[in-house]
PATORBA-750335 format. One line per field, with one value per atom (N, C-alpha, C): x, y, z; atom name; chain; residue in one letter; residue number from 1. Coordinates in steps of 0.02 Angstrom, whole numbers, plus 50000, padded with zeros to 5 digits. Layout:
N
east <- c(X:...) .
north <- c(Y:...) .
up <- c(Z:...) .
atom <- c(CA:...) .
mol <- c(A:...) .
type <- c(A:...) .
seq <- c(NUM:...) .
//
This chain:
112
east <- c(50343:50352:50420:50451:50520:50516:50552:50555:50631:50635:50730:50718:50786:50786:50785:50790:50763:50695:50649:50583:50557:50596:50576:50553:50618:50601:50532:50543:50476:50384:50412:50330:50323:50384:50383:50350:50367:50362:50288:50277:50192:50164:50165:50113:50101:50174:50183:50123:50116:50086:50004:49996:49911:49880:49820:49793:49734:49768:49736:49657:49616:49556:49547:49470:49457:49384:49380:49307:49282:49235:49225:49181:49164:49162:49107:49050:48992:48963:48958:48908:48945:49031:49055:49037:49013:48973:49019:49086:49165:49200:49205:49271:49345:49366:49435:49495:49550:49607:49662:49719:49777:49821:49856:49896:49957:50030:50075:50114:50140:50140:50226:50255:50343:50360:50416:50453:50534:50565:50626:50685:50731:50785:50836:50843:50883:50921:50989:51030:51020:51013:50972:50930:50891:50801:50754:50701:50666:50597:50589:50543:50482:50407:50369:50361:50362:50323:50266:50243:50176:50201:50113:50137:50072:50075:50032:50007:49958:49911:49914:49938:49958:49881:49885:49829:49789:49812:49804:49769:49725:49710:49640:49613:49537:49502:49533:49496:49568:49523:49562:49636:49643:49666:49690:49753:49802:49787:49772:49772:49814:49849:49902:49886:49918:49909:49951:49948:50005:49999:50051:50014:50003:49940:49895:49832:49794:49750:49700:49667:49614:49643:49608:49625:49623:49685:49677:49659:49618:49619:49684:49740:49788:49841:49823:49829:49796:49855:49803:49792:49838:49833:49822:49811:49794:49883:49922:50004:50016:49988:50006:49991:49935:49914:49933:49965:50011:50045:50096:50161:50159:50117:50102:50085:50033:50033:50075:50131:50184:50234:50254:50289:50277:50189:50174:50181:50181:50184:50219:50284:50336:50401:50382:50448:50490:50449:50497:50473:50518:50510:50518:50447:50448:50488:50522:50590:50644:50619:50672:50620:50587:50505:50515:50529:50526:50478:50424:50352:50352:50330:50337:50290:50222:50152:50113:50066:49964:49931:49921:49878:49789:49751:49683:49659:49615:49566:49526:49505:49468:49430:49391:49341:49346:49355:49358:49322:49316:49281:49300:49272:49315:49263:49309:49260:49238:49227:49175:49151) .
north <- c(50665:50645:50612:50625:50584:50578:50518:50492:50452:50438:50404:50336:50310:50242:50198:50214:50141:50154:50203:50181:50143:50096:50031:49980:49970:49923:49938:49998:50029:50012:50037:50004:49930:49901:49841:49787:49817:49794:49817:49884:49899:49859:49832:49799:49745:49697:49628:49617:49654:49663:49669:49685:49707:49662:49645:49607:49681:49660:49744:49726:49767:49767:49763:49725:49684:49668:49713:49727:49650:49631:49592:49597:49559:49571:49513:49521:49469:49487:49427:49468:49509:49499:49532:49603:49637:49705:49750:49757:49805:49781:49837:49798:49816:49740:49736:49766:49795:49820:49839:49853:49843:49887:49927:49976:49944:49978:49977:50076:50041:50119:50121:50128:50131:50161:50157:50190:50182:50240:50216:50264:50223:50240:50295:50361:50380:50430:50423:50453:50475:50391:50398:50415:50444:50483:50412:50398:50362:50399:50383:50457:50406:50435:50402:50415:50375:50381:50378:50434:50447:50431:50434:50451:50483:50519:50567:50544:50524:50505:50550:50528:50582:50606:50664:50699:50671:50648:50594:50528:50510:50458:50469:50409:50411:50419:50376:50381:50423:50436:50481:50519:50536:50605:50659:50665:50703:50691:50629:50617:50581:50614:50587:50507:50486:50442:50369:50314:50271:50209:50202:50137:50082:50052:49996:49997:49941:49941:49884:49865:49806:49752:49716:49648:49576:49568:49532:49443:49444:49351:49315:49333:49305:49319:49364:49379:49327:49301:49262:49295:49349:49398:49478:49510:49573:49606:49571:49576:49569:49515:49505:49546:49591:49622:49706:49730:49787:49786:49718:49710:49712:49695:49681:49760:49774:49859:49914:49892:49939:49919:49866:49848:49892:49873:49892:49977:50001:50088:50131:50095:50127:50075:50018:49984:49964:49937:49933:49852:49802:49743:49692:49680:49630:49597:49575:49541:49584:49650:49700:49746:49726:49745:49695:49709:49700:49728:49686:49701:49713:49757:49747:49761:49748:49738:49741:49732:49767:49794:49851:49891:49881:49914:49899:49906:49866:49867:49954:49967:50035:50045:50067:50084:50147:50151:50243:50252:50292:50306:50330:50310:50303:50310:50356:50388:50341:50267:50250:50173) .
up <- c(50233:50301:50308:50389:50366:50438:50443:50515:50505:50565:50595:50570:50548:50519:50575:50641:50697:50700:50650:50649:50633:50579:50552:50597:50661:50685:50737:50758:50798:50766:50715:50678:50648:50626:50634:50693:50771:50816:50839:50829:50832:50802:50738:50702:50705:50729:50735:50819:50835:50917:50930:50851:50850:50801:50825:50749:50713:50645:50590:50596:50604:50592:50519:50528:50445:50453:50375:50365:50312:50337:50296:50242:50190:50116:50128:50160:50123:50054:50016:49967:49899:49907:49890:49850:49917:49909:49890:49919:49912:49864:49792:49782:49808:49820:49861:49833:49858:49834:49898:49861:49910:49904:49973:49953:49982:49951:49991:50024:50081:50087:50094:50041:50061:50097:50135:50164:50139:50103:50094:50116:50153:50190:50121:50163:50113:50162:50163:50204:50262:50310:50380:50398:50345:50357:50332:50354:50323:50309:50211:50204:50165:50155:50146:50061:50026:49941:49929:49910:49871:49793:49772:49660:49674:49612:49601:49523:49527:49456:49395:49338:49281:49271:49243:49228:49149:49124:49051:49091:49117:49144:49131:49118:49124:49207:49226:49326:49361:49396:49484:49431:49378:49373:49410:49431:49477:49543:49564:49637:49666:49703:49758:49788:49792:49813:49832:49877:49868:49828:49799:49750:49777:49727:49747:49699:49698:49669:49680:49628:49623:49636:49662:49668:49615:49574:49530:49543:49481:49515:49496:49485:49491:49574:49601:49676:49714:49750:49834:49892:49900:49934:49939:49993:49985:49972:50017:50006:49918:49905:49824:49770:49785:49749:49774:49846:49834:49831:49807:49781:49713:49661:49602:49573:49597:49597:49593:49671:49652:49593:49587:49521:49463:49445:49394:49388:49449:49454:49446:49512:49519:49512:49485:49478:49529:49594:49643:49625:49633:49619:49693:49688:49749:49817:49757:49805:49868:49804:49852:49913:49922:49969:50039:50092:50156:50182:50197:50239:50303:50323:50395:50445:50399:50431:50396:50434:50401:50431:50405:50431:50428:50476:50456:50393:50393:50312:50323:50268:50277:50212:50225:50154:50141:50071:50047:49976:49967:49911:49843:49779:49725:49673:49617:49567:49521:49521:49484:49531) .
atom <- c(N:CA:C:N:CA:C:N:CA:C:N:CA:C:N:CA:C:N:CA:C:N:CA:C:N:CA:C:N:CA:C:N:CA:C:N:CA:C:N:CA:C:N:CA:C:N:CA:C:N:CA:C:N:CA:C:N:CA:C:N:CA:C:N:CA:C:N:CA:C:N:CA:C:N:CA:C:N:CA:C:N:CA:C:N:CA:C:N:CA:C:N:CA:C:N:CA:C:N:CA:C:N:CA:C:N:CA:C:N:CA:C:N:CA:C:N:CA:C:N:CA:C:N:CA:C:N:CA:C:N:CA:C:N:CA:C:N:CA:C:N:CA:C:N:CA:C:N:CA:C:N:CA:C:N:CA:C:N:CA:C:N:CA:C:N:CA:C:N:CA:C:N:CA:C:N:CA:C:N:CA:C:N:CA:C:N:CA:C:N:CA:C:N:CA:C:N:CA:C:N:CA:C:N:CA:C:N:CA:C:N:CA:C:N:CA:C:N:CA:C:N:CA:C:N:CA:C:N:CA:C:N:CA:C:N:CA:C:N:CA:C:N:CA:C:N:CA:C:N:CA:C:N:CA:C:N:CA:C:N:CA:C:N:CA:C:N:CA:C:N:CA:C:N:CA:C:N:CA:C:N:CA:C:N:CA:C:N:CA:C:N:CA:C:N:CA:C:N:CA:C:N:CA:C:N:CA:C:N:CA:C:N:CA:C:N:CA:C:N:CA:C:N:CA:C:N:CA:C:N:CA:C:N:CA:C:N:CA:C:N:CA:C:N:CA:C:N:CA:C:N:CA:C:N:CA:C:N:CA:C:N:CA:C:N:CA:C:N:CA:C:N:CA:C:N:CA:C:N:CA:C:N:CA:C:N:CA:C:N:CA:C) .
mol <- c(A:A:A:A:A:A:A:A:A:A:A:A:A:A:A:A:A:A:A:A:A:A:A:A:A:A:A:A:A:A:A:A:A:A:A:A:A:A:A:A:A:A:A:A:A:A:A:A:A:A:A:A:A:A:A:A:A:A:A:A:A:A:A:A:A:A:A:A:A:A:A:A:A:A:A:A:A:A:A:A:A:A:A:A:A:A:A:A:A:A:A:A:A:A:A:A:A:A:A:A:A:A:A:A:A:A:A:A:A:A:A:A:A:A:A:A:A:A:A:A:A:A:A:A:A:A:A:A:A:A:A:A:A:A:A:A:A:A:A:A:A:A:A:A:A:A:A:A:A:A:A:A:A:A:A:A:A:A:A:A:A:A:A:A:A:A:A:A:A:A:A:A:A:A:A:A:A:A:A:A:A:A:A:A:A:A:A:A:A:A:A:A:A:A:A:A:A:A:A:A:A:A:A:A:A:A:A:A:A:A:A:A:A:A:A:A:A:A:A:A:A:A:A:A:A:A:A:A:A:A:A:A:A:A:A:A:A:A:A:A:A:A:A:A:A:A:A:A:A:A:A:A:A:A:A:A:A:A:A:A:A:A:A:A:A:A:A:A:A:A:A:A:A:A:A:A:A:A:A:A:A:A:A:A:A:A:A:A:A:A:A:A:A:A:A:A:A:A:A:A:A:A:A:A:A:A:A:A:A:A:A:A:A:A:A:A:A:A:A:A:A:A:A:A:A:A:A:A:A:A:A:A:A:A:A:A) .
type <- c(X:X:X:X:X:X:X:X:X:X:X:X:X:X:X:X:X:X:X:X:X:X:X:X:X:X:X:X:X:X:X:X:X:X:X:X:X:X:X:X:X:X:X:X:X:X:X:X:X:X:X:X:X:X:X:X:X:X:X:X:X:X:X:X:X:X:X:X:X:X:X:X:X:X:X:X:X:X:X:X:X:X:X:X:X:X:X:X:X:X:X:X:X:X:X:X:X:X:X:X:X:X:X:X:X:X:X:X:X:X:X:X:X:X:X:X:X:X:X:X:X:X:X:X:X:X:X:X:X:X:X:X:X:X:X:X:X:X:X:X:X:X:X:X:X:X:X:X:X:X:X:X:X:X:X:X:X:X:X:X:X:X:X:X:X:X:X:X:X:X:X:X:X:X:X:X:X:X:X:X:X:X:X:X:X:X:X:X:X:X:X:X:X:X:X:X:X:X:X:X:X:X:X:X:X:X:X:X:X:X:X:X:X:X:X:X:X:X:X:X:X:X:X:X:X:X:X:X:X:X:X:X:X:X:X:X:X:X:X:X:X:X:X:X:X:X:X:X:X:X:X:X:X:X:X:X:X:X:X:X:X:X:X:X:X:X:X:X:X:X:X:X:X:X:X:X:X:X:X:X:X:X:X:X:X:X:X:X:X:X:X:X:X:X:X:X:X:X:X:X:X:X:X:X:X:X:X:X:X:X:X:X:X:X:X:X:X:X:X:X:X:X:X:X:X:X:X:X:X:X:X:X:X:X:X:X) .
seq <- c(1:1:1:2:2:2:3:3:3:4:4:4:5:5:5:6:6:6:7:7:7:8:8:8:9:9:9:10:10:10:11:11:11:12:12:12:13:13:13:14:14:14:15:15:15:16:16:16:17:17:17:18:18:18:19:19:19:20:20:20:21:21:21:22:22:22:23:23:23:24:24:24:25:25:25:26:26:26:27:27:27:28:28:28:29:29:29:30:30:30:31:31:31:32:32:32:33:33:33:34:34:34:35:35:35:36:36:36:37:37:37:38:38:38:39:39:39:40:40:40:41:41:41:42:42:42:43:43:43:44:44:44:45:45:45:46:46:46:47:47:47:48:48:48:49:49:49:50:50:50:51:51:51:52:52:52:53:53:53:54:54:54:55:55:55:56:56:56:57:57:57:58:58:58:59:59:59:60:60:60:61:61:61:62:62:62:63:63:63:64:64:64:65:65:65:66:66:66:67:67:67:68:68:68:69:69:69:70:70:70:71:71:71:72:72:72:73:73:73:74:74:74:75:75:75:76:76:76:77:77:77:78:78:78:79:79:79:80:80:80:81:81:81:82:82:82:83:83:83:84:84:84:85:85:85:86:86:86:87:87:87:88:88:88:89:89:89:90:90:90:91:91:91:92:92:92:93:93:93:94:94:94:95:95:95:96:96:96:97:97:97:98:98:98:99:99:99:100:100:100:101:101:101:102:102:102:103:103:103:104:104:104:105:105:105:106:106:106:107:107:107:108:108:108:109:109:109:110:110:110:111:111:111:112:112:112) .
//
């Protein structure tokens, strides 16, 4: 997917405008986890990053997907833990990560 680099501020400004819907966790029935979804500017296009799960993996094996994961108890946040995620994935390191929202919570389904 590729979209114009004043889309930043466009969805920036969508998100800052809405409060994300949020499922709540009584009972802690869900387990919690966190995605980030990049977007990175590359010669005035702004294009979206997927990874695709090596096929050598015990779970979810060649599935597309954006990185993120479980929620560690060293995380205070759902932010903390798809920043920590992508680090660990793709090596994009925190600091250099400009947020520029949240999207709704959503439940999906997962092979174990």
């Amino acid at each position: 997917m590729v979209i114009r680099e004043d889309s930043y501020m466009l969805i920036r400004d969508v998100l800052s405008k809405r409060r994300p819907g949020e499922i709540e966790n009584r009972d802690s029935r869900y387990r919690e986890g966190a995605v980030l979804v990049p977007l990175l500017l590359d010669q005035g296009e702004c294009k979206v990053l997927f990874t695709k799960r090596t096929d050598h993996m015990e779970d979810h094996r060649g599935q597309i997907s954006f990185p993120g994961g479980s929620v560690d108890e060293k995380d205070r946040t759902f932010q903390d833990t798809a920043l920590r995620e992508t680090y660990e994935e793709v090596g994009v390191h925190p600091e250099d990560v400009t947020i520029l929202g949240r999207m709704d919570d959503a439940l999906t389904m997962s092979s174990n």
